[in-house]
C-alpha positions as CSV (number, residue, x, y, z in Angstrom):
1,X,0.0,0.0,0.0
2,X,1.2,3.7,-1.3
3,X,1.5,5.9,2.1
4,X,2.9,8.4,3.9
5,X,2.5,8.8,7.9
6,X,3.5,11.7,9.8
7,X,4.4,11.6,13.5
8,X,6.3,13.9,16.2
9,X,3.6,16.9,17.0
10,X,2.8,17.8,20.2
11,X,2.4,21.1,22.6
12,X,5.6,23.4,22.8
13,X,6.0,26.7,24.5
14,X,6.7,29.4,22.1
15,X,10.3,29.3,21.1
16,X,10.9,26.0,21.2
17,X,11.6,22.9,19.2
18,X,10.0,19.8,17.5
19,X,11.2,17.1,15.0
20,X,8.5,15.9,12.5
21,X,8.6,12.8,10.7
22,X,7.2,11.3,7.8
23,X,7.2,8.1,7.0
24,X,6.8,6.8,3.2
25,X,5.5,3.3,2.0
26,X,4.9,1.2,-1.0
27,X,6.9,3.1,-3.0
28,X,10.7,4.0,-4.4
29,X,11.0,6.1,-1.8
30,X,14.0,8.1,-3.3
31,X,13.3,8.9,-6.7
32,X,10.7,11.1,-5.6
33,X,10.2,14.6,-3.9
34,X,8.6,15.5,-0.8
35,X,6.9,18.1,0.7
36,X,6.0,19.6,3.6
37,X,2.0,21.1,4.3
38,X,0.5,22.6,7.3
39,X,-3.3,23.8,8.1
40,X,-4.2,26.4,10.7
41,X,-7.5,26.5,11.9
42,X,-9.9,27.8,9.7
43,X,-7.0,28.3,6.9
44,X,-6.2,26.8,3.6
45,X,-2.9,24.2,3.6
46,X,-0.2,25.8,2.7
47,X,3.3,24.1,1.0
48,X,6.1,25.0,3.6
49,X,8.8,22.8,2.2
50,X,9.6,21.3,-0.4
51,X,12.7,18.5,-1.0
52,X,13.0,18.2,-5.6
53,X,13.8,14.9,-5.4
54,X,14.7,12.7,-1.5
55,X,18.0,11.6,-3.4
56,X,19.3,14.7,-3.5
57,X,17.2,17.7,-5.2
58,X,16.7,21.1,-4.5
59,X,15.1,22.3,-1.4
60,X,12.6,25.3,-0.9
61,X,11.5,26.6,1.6
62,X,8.3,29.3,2.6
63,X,9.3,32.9,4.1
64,X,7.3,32.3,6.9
65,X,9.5,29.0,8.0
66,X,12.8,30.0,6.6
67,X,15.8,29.8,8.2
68,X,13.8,28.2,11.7
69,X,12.7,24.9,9.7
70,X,14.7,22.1,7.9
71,X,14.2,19.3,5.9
72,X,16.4,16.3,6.3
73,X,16.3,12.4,5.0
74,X,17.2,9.4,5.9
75,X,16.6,7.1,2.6
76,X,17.5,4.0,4.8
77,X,14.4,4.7,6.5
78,X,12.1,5.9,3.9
79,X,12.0,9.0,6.2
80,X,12.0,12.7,5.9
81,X,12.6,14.7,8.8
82,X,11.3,18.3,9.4
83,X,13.1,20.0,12.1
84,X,11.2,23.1,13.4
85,X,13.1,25.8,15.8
86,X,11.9,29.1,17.5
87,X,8.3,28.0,17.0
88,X,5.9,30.7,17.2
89,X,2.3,30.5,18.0
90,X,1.3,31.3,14.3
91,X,2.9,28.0,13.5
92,X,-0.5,26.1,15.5
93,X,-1.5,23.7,12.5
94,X,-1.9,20.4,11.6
95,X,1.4,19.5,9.4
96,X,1.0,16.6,6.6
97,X,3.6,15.4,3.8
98,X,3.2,14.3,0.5
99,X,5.2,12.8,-2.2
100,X,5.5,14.4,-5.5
101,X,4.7,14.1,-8.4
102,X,1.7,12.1,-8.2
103,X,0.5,12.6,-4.5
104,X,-1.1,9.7,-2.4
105,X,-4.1,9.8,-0.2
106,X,-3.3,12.2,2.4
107,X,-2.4,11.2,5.9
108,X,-3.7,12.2,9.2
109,X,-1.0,14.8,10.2
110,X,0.7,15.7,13.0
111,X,-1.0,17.9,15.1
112,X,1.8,20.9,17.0
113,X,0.6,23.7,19.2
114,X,3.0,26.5,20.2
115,X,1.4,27.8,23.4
116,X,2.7,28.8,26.7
């Protein structure tokens, strides 16, 4: 079965730090790219990261994450990391990955909340 399954939210104080994964399945994992989504409450998703290609493409990034998030892999794993620093509250969202081209069903998320 085609998946992806994110993992690694949670509740951090504003300015703190979480490590996202995202598990991918079914698939030849790195000879595609992936990307990163979130969704506020009462927002559209929005793209926050993208990785070209997992083995070893171009990565971009949003200007409202840049230079506090990073994407990282670990093709042994099927895996792809997003590390998140100085988290502010406006970063409260459900977070979701997908592969691309040719996205799979999406997952459930990863719920994080950056509250003190």
């Amino acid at each position: 079965q085609v998946r992806v399954v994110e993992s690694g939210g949670g509740l951090v104080q504003p300015g703190g730090s979480l490590r996202l994964s995202c598990a991918g399945s079914g698939f030849t994992f790195n000879t595609y790219g992936m990307r990163w989504y979130r969704q506020a409450p009462g927002k559209e998703r929005e793209l926050i990261v993208s990785i070209s290609r997992v083995g070893g493409g171009s990565i971009n990034y949003a200007d409202s994450v840049k230079g506090r998030f990073t994407i990282s892999v670990d093709n042994a794993k099927n895996t792809v990391f997003l590390q998140m620093n100085s988290l502010k509250p406006e970063d409260t969202a459900v977070y979701y990955c997908n592969r691309f081209p040719a996205p799979v069903n999406w997952g459930k998320g990863t719920l994080v909340t950056v509250s003190s």
